[in-house]
N, C-alpha and C positions, 0 to 999 in steps of 0.2 A: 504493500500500500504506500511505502513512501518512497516509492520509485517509478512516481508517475503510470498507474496503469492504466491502460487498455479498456476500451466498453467492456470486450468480452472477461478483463478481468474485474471490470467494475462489478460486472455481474454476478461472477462466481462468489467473488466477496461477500457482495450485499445479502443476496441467497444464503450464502452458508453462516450468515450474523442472524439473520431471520429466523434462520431454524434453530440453533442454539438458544434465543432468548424465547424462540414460541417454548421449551419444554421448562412448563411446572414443575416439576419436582430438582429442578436445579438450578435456581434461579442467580443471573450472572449478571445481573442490571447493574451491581455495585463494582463487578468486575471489567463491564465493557465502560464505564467513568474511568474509573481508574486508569485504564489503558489507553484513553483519549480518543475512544473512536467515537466517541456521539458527534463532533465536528465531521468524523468522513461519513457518518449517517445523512448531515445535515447538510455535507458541500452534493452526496448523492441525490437527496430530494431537488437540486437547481439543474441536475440534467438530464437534456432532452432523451429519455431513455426508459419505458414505462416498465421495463424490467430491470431497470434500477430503482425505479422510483418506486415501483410498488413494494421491494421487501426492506427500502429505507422509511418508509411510511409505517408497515408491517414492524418492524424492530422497536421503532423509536416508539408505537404502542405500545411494545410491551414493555417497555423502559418506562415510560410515566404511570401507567393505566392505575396502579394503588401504593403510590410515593409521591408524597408532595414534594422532599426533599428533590427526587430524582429529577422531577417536571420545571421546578428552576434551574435546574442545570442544562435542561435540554434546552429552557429558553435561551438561559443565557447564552447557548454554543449559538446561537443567531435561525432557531425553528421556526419561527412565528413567519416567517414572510413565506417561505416556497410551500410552508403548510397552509398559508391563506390563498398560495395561487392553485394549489392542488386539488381543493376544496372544489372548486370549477372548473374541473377538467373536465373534459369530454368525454372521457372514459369515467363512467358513474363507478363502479367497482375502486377505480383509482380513488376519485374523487371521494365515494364514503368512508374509506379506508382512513384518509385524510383530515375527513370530520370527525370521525371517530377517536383519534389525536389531538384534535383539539377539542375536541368535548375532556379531557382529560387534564389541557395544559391550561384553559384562557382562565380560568379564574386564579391561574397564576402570574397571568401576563400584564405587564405594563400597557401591551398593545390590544386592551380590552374592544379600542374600537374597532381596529380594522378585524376583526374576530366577527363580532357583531354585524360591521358591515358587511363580509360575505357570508353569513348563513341569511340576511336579508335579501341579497340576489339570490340565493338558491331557492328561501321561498317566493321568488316571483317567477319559479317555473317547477313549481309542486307538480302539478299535471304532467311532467316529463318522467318525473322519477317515480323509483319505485317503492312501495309504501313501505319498506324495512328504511329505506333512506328517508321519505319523510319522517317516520317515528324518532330515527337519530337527532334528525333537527330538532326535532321538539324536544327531546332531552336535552339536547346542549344548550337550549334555550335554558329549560328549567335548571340545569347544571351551575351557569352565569348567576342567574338568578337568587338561588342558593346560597353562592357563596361573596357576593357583593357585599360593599359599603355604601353607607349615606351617601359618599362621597362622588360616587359615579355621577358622570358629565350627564346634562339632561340632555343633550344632543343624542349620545349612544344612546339612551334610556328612548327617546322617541324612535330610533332608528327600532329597538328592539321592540319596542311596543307594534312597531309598523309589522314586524316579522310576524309576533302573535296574532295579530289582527288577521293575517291570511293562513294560519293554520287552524285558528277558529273555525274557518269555512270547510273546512276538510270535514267528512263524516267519521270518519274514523275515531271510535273513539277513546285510545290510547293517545295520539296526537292531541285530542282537545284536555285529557285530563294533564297532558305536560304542559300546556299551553295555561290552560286554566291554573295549574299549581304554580306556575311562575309570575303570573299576576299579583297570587297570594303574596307573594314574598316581594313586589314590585308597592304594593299598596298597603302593606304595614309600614313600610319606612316614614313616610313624613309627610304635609302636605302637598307639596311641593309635585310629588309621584303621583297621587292621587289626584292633581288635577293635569295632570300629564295624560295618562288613561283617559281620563273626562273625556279631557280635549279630542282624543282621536278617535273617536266613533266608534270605539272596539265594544263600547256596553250591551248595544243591542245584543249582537254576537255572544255575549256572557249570558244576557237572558236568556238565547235562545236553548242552552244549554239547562236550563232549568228544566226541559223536556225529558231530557234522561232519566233512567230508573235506577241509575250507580249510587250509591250512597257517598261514598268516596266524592267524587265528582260533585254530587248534589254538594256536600260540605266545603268544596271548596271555591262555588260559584258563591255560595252565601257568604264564605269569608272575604271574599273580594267585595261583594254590593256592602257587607259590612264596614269592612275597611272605611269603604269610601263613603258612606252615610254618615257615622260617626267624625269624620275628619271634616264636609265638606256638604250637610243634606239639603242646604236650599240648592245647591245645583245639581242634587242628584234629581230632587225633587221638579226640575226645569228640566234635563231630560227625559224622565220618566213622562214629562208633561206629553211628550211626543206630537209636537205643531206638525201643519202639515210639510212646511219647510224642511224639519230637520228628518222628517220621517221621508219625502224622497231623497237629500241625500244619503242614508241609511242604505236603503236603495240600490242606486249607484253602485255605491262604492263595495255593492254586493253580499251586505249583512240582509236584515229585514228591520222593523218600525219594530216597539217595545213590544212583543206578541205577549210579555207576561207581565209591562206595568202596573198591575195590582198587585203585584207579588214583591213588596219593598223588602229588606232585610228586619224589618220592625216585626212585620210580620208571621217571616219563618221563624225567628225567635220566639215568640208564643208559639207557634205550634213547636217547638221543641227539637226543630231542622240545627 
């Protein structure tokens, strides 16, 4: 390796580091740091070689996937950029691989936005992929979400709220219960988040989900309308209003009008929801 090699030796490499850290019962993640190869992990994911790229992709998962410790290390070797271009490759199989990675490092990453901003391009092409790769999104949505601070930029935070907003729409509903739990955790924080949500028209979309028979799910649409009742209820109270304005752009933008309006968070609390 430090004698300049060859694709076909890139390849032999990357393959035979792949296979070593896929086997559990011999875990070598503290061994391949040590030895300085997460840099040629991480100079492999920059080239054009998707048999490079796919088992430095493959490796450097099994290097972070349940080590925090490991996952700043791999930022630090310089991951975060060819793992945000890989995320949108054209090769889906590449590409999940690569979410998959960063579902593991970004709430380690300084580069929380450009993170955020390519899982937001990939959901604006949900209808391409295949519904194991939407599901990943939506976890690394709710993954982000999880492990943030007050502190997060409201720029990212609307970027991400924009992301939620279109997996709402999906039926699936493993996708709406990550989507919905990352809300939870977006509208306990502060005012500030809760009328961030407000503002982007994801409410209806939350309502609609009120239709489900998941309990799970049902408790976690009520803690989001709670959240944000409690923090914020004369303008919960001004959506719910549902004019006929806000109710076509609802519309539009592909949600539906408050189909459960009467159903405030005041009132699943007395029934006991």
């Amino acid at each position: 390796l430090k004698e300049k090699p060859d694709i076909q030796q890139w390849r032999q490499a990357t393959q035979i580091l792949s296979r070593l850290l896929s086997k559990r019962e011999n875990d070598l993640s503290e061994q391949m740091i040590d030895c300085g190869l997460v840099p040629f992990l991480v100079q492999g994911l920059s080239i054009n070689d998707e048999e490079i790229q796919h088992p430095c992709v493959k490796a450097i998962m099994n290097i972070v996937e349940n080590w925090d410790e490991e996952s700043s290390k791999v930022i630090e070797s310089g991951a975060a950029a060819p793992l945000i271009r890989l995320m949108t490759h054209s090769n889906l199989d590449l590409a999940e691989e690569a979410t998959k990675a960063v579902a593991e490092v970004a709430r380690e990453s300084e580069q929380l936005r450009d993170f955020v901003h390519a899982l937001k391009t990939l959901c604006e092409k949900l209808k391409e992929l295949p519904i194991s790769f939407v599901r990943l999104i939506s976890r690394t949505f709710w993954n982000i979400s999880n492990h943030w601070d007050s502190q997060v930029d409201l720029k990212v935070l609307g970027v991400m709220v924009q992301g939620l907003f279109r997996l709402l729409q999906c039926e699936d509903r493993e996708v709406c219960e990550h989507a919905i739990a990352s809300l939870t955790h977006i509208t306990c924080e502060s005012d500030r988040e809760c009328k961030l949500v407000l503002d982007s028209g994801i409410l209806p979309l939350v309502f609609k989900c009120l239709k489900d028979d998941d309990d799970d799910l049902l408790y976690n649409v009520t803690t989001v309308l709670i959240n944000i009742w409690r923090r914020i209820p004369q303008t919960v109270g001004d959506r719910s209003g549902n004019t006929e304005s806000s109710a076509r752009n609802d519309e539009e933008e592909g949600g539906e009008p408050f189909p459960h309006a009467e159903l405030l968070p005041a009132d699943q609390e007395r029934d006991g929801r």
